[in-house]
C-alpha positions as CSV (number, residue, x, y, z in Angstrom):
1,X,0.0,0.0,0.0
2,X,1.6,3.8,-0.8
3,X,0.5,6.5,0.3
4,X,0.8,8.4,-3.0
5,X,-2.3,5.6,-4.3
6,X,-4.2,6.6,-1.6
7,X,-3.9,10.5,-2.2
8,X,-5.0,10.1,-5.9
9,X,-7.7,7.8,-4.7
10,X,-9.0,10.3,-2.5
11,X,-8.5,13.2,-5.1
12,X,-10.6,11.9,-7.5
13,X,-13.7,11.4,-5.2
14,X,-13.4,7.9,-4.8
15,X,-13.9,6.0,-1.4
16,X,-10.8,5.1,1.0
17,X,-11.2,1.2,2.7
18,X,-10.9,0.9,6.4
19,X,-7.6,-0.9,6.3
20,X,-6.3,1.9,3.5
21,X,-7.4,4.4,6.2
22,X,-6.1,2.4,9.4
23,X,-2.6,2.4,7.3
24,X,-2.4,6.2,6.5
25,X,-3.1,6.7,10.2
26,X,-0.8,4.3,12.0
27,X,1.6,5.8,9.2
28,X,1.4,9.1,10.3
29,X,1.5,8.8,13.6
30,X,4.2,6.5,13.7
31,X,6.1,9.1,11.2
32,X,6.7,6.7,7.9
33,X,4.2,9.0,6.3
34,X,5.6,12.3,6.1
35,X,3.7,15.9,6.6
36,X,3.6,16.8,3.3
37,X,1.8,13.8,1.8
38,X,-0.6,13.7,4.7
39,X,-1.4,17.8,4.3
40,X,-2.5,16.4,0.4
41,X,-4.8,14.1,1.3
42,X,-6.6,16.1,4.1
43,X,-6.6,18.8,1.4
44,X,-8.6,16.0,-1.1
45,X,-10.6,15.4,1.8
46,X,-11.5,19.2,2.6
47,X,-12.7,19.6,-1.7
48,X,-14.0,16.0,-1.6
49,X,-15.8,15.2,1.6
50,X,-15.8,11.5,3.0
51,X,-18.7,9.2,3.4
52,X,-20.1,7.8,6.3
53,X,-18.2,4.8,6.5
54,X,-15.3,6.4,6.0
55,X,-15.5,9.3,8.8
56,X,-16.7,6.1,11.1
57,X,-13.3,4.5,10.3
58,X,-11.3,7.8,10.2
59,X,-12.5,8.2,13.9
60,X,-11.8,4.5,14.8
61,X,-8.3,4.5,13.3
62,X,-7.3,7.6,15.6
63,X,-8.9,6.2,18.5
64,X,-7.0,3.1,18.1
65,X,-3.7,5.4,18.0
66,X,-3.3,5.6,21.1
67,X,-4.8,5.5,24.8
68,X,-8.2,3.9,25.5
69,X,-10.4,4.7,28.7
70,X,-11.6,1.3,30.3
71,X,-14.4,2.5,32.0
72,X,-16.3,-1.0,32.3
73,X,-15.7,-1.2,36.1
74,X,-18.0,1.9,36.5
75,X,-21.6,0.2,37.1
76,X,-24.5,1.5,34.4
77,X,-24.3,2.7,31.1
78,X,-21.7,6.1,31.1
79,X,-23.0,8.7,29.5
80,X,-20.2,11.6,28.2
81,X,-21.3,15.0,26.9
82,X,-19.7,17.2,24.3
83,X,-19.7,21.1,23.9
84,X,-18.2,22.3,20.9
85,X,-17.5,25.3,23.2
86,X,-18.8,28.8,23.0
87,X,-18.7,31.6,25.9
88,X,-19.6,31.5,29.2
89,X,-20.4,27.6,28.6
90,X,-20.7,26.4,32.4
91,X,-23.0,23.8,31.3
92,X,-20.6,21.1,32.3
93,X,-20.0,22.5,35.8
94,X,-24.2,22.2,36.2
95,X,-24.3,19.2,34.1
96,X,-22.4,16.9,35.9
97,X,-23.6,17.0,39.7
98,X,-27.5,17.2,37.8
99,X,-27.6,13.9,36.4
100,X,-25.7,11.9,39.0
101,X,-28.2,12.6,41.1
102,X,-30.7,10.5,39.7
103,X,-28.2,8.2,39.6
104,X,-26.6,8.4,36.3
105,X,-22.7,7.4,36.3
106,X,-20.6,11.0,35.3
107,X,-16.8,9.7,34.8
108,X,-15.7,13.2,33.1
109,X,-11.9,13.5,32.1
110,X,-11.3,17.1,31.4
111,X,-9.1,19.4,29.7
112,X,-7.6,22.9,30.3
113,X,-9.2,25.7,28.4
114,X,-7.6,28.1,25.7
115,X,-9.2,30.5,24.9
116,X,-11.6,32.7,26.6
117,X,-11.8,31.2,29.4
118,X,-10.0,28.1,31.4
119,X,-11.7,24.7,30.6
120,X,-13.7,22.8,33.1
121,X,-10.4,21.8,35.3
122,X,-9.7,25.5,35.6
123,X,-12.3,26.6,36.6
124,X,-12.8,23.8,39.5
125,X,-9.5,24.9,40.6
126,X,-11.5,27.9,41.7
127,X,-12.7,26.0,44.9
128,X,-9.9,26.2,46.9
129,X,-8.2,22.6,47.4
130,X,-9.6,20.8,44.6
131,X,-8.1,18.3,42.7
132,X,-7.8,16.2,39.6
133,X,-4.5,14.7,39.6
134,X,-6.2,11.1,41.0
135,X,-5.1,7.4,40.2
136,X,-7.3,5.8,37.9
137,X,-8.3,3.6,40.3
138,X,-8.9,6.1,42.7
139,X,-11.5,7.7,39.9
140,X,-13.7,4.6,39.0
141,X,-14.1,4.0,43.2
142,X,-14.9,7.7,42.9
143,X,-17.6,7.4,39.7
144,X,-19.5,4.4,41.9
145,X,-19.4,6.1,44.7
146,X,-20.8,9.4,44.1
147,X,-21.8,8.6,40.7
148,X,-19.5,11.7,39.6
149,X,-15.7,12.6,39.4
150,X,-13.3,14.9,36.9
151,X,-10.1,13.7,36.1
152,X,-7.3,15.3,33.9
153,X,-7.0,14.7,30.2
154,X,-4.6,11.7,29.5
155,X,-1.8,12.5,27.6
156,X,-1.7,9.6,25.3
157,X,-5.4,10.2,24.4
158,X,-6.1,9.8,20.4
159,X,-2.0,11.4,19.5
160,X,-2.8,10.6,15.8
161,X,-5.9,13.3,16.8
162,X,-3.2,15.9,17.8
163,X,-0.8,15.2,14.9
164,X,-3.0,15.3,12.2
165,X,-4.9,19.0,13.9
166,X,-1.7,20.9,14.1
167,X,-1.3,20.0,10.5
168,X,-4.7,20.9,9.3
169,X,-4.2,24.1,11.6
170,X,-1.0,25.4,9.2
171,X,-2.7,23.9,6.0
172,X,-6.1,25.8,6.0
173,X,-7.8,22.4,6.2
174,X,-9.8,22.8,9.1
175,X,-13.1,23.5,8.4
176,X,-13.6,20.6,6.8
177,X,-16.7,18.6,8.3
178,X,-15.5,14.9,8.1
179,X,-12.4,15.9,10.1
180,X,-13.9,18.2,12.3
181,X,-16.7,15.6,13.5
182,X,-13.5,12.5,13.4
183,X,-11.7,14.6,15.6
184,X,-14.3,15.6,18.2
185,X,-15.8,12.0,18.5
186,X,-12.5,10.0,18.2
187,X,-11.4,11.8,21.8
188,X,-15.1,10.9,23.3
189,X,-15.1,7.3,22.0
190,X,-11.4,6.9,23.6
191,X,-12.8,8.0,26.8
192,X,-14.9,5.1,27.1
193,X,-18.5,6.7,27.7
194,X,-21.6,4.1,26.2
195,X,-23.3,7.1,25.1
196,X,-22.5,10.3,24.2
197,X,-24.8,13.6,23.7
198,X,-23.5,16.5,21.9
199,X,-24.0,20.2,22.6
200,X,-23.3,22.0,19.1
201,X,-23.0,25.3,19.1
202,X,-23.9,28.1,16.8
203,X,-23.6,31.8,15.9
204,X,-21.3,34.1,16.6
205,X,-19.1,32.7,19.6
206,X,-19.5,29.6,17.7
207,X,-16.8,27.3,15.8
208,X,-20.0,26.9,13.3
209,X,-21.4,30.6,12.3
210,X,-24.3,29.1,10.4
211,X,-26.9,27.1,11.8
212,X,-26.7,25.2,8.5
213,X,-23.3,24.5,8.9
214,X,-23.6,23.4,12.7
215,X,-26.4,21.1,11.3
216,X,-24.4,19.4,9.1
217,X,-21.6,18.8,11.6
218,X,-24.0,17.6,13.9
219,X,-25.2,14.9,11.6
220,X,-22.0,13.8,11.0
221,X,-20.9,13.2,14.6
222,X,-24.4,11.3,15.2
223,X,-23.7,8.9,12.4
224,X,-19.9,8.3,13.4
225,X,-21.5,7.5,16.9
226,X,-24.3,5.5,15.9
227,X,-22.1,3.7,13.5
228,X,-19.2,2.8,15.9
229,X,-22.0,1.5,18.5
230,X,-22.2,4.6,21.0
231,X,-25.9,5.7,21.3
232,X,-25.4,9.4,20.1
233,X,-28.1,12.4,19.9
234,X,-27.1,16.2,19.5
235,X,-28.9,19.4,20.7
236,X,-28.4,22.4,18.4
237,X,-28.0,25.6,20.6
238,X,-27.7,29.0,20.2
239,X,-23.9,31.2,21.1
240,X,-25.3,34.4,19.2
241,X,-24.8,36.3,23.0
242,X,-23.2,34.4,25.8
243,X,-24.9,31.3,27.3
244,X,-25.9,32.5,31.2
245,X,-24.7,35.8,32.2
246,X,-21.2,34.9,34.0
247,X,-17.6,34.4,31.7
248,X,-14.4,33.6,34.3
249,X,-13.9,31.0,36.2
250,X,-15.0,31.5,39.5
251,X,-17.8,33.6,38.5
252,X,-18.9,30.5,36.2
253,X,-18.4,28.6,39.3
254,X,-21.0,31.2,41.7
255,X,-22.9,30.5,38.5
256,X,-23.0,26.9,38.5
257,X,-23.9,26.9,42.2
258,X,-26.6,29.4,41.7
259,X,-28.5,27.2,39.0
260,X,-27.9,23.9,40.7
261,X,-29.7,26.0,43.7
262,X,-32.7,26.8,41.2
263,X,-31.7,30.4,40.7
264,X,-29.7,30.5,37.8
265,X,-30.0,32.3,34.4
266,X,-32.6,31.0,32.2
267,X,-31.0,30.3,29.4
268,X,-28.4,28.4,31.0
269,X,-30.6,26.4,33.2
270,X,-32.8,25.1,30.4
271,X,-30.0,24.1,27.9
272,X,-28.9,22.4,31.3
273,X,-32.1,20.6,31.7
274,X,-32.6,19.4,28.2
275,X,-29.3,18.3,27.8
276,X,-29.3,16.5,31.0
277,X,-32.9,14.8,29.7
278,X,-31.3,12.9,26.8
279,X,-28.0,11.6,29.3
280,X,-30.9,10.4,32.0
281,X,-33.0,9.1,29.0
282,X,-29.5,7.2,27.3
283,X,-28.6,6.0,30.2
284,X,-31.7,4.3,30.6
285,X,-32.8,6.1,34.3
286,X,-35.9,7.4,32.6
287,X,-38.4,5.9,30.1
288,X,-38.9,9.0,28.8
289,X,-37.3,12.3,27.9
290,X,-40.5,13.8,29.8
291,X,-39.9,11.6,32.4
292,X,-36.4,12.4,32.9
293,X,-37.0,16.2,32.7
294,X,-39.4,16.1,35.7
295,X,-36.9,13.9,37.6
296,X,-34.0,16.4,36.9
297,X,-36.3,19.6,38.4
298,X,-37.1,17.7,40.9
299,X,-33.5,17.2,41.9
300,X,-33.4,21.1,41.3
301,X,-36.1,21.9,43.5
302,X,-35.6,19.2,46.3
303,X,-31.7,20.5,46.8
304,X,-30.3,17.2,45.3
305,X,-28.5,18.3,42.6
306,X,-27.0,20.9,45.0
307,X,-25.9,18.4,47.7
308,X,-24.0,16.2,44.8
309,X,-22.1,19.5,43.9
310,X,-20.7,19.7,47.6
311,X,-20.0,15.6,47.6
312,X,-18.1,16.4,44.5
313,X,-16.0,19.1,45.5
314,X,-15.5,17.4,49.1
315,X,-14.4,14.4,47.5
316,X,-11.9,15.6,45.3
317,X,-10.4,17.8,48.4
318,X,-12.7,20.8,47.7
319,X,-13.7,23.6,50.0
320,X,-17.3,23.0,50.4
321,X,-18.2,26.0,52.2
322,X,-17.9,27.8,48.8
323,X,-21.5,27.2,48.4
324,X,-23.0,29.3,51.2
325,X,-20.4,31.8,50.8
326,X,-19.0,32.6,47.2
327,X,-16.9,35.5,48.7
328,X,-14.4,32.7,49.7
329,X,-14.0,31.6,45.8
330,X,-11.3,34.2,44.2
331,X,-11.7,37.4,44.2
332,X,-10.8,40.6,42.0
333,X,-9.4,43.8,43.3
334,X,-11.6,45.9,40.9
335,X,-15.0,46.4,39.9
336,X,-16.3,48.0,36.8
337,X,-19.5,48.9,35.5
338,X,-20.0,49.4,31.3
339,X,-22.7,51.8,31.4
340,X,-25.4,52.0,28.6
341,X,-24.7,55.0,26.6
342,X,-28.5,55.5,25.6
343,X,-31.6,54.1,26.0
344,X,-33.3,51.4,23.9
345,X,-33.2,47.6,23.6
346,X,-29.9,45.5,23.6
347,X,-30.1,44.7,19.8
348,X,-26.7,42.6,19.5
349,X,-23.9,41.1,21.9
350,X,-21.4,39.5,20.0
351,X,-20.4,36.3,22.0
352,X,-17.1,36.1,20.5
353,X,-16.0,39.5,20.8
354,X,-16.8,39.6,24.5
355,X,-15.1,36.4,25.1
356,X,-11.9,37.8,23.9
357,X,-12.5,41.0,26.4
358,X,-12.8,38.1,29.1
359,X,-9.7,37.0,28.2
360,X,-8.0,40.2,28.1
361,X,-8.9,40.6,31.9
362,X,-7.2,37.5,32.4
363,X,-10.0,34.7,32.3
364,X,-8.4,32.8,29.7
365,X,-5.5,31.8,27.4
366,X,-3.9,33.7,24.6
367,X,-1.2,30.5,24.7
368,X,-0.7,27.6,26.3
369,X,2.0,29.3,28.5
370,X,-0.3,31.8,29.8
371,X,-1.5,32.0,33.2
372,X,-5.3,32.3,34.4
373,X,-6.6,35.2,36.7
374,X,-9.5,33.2,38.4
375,X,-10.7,35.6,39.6
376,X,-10.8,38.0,36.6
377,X,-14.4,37.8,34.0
378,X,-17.5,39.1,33.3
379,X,-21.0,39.4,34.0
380,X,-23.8,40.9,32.5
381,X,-26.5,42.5,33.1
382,X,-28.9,42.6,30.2
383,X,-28.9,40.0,27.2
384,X,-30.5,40.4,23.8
385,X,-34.1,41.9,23.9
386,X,-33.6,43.3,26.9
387,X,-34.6,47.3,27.8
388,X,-31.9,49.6,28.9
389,X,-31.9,53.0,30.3
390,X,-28.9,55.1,29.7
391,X,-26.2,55.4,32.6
392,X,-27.8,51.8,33.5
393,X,-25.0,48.7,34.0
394,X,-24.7,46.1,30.7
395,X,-21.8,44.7,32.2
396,X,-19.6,44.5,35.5
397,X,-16.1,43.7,34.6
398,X,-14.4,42.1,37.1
399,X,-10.4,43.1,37.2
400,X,-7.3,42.7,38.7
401,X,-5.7,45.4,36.3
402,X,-6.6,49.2,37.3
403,X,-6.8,50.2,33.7
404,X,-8.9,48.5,31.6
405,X,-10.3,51.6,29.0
406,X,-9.5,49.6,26.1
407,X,-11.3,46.4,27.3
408,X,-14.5,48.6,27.8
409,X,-13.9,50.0,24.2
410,X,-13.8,46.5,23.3
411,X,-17.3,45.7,25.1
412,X,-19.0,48.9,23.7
413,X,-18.3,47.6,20.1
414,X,-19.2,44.2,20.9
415,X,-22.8,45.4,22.5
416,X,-25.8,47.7,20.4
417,X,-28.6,49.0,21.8
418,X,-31.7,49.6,19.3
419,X,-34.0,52.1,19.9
420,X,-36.9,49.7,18.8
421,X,-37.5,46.4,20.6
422,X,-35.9,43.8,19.7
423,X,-36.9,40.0,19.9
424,X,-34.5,37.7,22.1
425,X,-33.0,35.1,19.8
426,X,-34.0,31.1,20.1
427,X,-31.9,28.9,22.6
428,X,-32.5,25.8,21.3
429,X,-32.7,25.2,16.9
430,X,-33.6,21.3,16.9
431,X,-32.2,17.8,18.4
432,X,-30.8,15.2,16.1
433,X,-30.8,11.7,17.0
434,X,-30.6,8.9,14.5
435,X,-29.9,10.2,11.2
């Protein structure tokens, strides 16, 4: 088999075989198939597309490179979820201690964020005294415990998946579909979940812009999971304006806590809900979404979900007291209010743009050297549709920096106020189950 065969094969539209597939992978990550023939074919891949049996054997093939999760000591069916990440995103952080109150097993390995803000370990890290760095071991007694634990991202996890995306990042083949849903569902099958339900994002603080496009990816990461034998369904959910009303870690954190307590944002608490419906209903804790729904608010409003939060975080060396006083959880030396400049409706708030502000203060990553102020963030005050009178607070900006009169430029360009009303926009665009 040469490489060279399979570039050709692949350039003229035709369809690769598993094992022709298996061998360009193992190839590549093994380093007998150099950059440059590997950047050609993702580059016939990107103007050709793959077929469904080929992105199911794509995924397979990287998940074989490496690292696999055994999870089967962890009793019931494990269900992951997936965010293809957007701003303000603490759905995890709600997610997690939600479900495994009804009993549904959460093993979540996690990563560290770049970007806006830190990922889900970063921002636990918060909570004075927590921890991820636990044996394996250690982890699955954990998971049947508690029915929940976060552990750090193995580094051995899907490497052919980490090869072949720095390549596609410096070859402009990265917004190609196929590789985009391989590479997201290769690192959740390696992590050993049954079943897996995806939170795809769309809009502006979204990797897919167009609700068409995050459509399309969505598909295509149901049928690579379907196909590979992990039940998979996605939600389709809006990142036009932030998700919640907090961005930075600890505020994400006081966020989490707030919803698990019943008084969190709306948005956030019903992408929360519905999200956590389909993991009850995969993992077979619920013969119905409806059902599972009305189980999940009632672990909302009976304090269930809440008191799994603080077995968590006590578990994994967390100070628990954080719940009942948020003061204790990092705090910034400043305080700023953005102040409307005129009255009207909040027409636009451009998730992206505001992440980056975030990050600016401090709550996330330009590199992978950079440091995290947990402290540092966001929160605002009014979202889309919302009346504002002038001199009124859109957002509190929470900083460690005295001088932050470019960040608030930043905000006031991300953020326009209508003078006519304005409608909010939808949260959630569709679910997509079997194909």
């Amino acid at each position: 088999m040469r490489m060279v065969d399979l570039i050709a094969k692949k350039r003229d539209g035709c369809e690769l075989s598993s094992d022709e597939i298996h061998f360009m992978i193992q190839g590549y990550t093994e380093g007998s198939i150099p950059d440059y023939q590997m950047s050609a074919l993702t580059m016939a891949i990107f103007f050709k597309g793959m077929t469904e049996k080929e992105c199911a054997d794509l995924t397979m093939a990287m998940v074989q490179s490496g690292e696999q999760i055994d999870l089967s000591k962890i009793k019931g069916i494990k269900v992951d979820k997936h965010s293809t990440g957007g701003v303000g995103d603490t759905t995890t952080l709600v997610l997690g201690p939600l479900v495994a109150s009804v009993g549904v097993p959460v093993a979540k390995m996690s990563g560290r964020g770049l970007g806006h803000t830190g990922g889900t370990i970063d921002k636990l890290e918060s909570v004075k005294g927590f921890h991820v760095e636990i044996a394996n071991d250690e982890f699955i007694e954990l998971v049947n415990q508690n029915k929940i634990a976060v552990i750090g991202q193995s580094g051995n996890l899907t490497p052919a998946d980490k090869k072949l995306y720095a390549l596609r990042d410096v070859t402009a083949t990265v917004d190609s579909i196929p590789l985009i849903a391989s590479s997201i569902m290769s690192k959740k099958i390696a992590a050993g979940a049954d079943a897996i339900v995806l939170d795809v994002k769309t809009g502006a603080g979204a990797f897919m812009k167009s609700l068409d496009d995050s459509r399309k990816l969505a598909k295509a990461m149901v049928q690579i999971g379907n196909n590979v034998g992990r039940k998979t369904m996605a939600v389709i959910s809006d990142m036009s304006q932030p998700l919640g009303y907090a961005i930075g870690n600890a505020l994400e954190v006081k966020e989490a806590i707030d919803t698990l307590k019943g008084k969190g944002p709306k948005d956030l608490t019903e992408l929360c809900v519905t999200l956590g419906s389909h993991m009850v209903f995969l993992a077979e804790k619920a013969g119905s979404l409806k059902e599972a729904r009305e189980r999940l608010e009632k672990a909302i409003e009976e304090g269930k979900a809440l008191e799994k939060f603080k077995t968590f975080v006590r578990s994994q060396g967390g100070d628990t007291s954080i719940v009942d006083h948020p003061e204790k959880l990092p705090q910034a030396k400043y305080q700023v209010e953005l102040e409307a400049q005129e009255d009207g409706y909040v027409a636009e708030m451009t998730a992206d743009e505001i992440g980056t502000a975030a990050m600016l203060l401090g709550a996330g990553r330009a590199t992978k050297e950079s440091s995290i102020d947990l402290a540092a963030g966001l929160v605002l005050r009014k979202k889309i549709g919302d009346k504002v009178v002038k001199g009124e607070s859109l957002v509190t900006l929470y900083s460690n920096f005295e001088n932050i009169t470019e960040i608030k430029e930043k905000l006031n360009h991300a953020i326009t106020i209508s003078a006519s009303k304005v409608e909010a926009p939808i949260l959630l665009y569709e679910e997509i189950t079997e194909p």
